[in-house]
C-alpha positions as CSV (number, residue, x, y, z in Angstrom):
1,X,1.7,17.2,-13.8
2,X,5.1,19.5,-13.9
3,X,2.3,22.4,-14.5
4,X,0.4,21.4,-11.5
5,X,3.4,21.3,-8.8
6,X,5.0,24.8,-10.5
7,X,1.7,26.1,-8.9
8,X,2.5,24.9,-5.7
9,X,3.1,26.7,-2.7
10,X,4.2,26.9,1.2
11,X,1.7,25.7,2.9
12,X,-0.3,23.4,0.2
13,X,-0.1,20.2,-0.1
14,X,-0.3,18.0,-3.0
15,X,-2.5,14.5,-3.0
16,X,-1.8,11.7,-4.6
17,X,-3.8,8.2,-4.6
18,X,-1.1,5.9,-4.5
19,X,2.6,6.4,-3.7
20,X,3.9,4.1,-6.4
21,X,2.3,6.9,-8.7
22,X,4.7,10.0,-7.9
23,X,8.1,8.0,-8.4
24,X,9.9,5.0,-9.8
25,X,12.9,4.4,-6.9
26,X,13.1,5.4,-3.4
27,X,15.4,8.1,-3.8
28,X,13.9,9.4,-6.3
29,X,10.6,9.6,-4.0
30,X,12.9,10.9,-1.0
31,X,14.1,13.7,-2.9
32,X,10.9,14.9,-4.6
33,X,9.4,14.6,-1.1
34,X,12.2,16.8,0.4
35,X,12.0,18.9,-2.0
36,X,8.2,19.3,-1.5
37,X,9.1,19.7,2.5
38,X,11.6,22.3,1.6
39,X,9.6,24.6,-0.6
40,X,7.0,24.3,2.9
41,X,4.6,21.9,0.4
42,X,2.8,18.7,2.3
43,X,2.6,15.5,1.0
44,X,-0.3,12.7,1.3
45,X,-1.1,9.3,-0.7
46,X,-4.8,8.4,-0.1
47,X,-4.4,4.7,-0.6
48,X,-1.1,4.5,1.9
49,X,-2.4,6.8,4.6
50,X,0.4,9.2,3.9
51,X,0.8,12.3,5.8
52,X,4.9,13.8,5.2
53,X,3.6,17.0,7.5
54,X,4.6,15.2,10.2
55,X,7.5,13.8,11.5
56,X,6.2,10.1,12.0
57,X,4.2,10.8,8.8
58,X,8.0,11.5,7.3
59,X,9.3,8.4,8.8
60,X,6.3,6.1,8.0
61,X,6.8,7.3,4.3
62,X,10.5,6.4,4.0
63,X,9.6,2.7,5.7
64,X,6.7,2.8,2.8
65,X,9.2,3.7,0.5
66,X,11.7,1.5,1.3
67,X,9.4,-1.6,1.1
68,X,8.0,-0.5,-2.3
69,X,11.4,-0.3,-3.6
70,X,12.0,-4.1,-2.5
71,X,8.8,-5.8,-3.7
72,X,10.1,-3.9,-7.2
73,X,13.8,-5.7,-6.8
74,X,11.8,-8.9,-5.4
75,X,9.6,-9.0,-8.7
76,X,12.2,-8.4,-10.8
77,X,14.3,-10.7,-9.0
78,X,11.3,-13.5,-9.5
79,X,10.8,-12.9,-13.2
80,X,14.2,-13.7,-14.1
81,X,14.7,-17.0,-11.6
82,X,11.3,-18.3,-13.7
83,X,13.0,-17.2,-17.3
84,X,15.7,-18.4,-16.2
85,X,14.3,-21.9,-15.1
86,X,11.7,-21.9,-18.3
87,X,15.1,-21.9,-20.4
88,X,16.5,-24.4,-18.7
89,X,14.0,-26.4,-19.7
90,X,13.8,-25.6,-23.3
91,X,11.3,-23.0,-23.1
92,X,11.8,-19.6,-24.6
93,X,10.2,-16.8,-23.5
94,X,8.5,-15.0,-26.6
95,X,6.4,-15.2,-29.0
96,X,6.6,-18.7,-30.7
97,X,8.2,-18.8,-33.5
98,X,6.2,-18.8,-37.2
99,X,8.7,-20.5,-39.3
100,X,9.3,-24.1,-37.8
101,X,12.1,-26.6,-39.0
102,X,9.4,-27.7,-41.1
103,X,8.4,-24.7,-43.0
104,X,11.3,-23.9,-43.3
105,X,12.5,-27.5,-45.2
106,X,9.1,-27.0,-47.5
107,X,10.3,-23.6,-48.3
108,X,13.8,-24.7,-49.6
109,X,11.9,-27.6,-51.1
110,X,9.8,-25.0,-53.1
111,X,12.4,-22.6,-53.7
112,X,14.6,-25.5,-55.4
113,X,11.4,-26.2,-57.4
114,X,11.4,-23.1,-58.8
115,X,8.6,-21.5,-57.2
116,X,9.2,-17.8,-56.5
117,X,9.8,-16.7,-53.1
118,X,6.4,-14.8,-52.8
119,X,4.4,-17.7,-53.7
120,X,6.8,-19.6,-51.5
121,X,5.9,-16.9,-47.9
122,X,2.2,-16.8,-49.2
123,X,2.1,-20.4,-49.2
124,X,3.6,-20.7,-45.8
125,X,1.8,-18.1,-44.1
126,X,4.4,-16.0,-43.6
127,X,5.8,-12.6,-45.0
128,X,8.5,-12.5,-47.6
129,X,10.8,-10.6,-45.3
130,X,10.1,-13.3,-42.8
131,X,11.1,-16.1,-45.0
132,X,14.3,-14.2,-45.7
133,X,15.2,-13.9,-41.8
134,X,15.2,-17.9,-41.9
135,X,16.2,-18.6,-45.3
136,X,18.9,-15.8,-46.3
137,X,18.9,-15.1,-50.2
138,X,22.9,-16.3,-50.1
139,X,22.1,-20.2,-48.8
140,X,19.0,-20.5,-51.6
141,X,19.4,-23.0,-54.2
């Protein structure tokens, strides 16, 4: 894309289908749009009905802007009240975890045996290094 806006010039103006496409924050939006206005380059999102080459098609764009920026925050906001919440009741977000209290008390059990520790992850289900991560080689039997 850096390519494609080098070749830009006064009085083109560069398309885009969406506006959450060109930028990640508002500012950062604002100032490549300026930038584009500055260099005499017009700006239009498809999907948002975007026109920068005017002045109420400057201000719609920094409303637009501004409320795609907050639905981010909002979002972001949102996920972390529900991880939050889902801890408080126990849950962990994640991946569940492979080696439960009880493989890991058959493992010891096996180790102590004498099995060796790959027949001990193979029997399990797990890897070796996994095994290690829950049973460290210093607190084996």
């Amino acid at each position: 894309m850096t390519k494609a806006l080098e070749q830009l010039r006064a009085g083109d103006t560069l398309v885009v289908w969406k506006l959450d496409r060109l930028g990640r924050t508002v500012k950062n939006l604002i100032d490549f749009t300026e930038q584009l206005h500055q260099d005499g380059v017009g700006f239009r999102s498809l999907t948002d009905q975007i026109d920068t080459t005017t002045p109420a098609g400057r201000f719609f764009f920094n409303i637009m802007a501004s409320l795609a920026q907050m639905e981010q925050e909002l979002t972001i906001e949102r996920t972390q009240a529900g991880l939050a919440a889902a801890r408080e009741k126990g849950h962990l977000p994640g991946r569940k975890r492979i080696m439960t209290e009880s493989k890991i008390a058959s493992a010891i059990k096996l180790l102590e045996a004498g099995m060796t520790p790959p027949d001990v992850a193979r029997d399990l289900g797990v890897s070796i290094a996994t095994m290690y991560r829950w049973i460290p080689a210093h607190g084996r039997p």
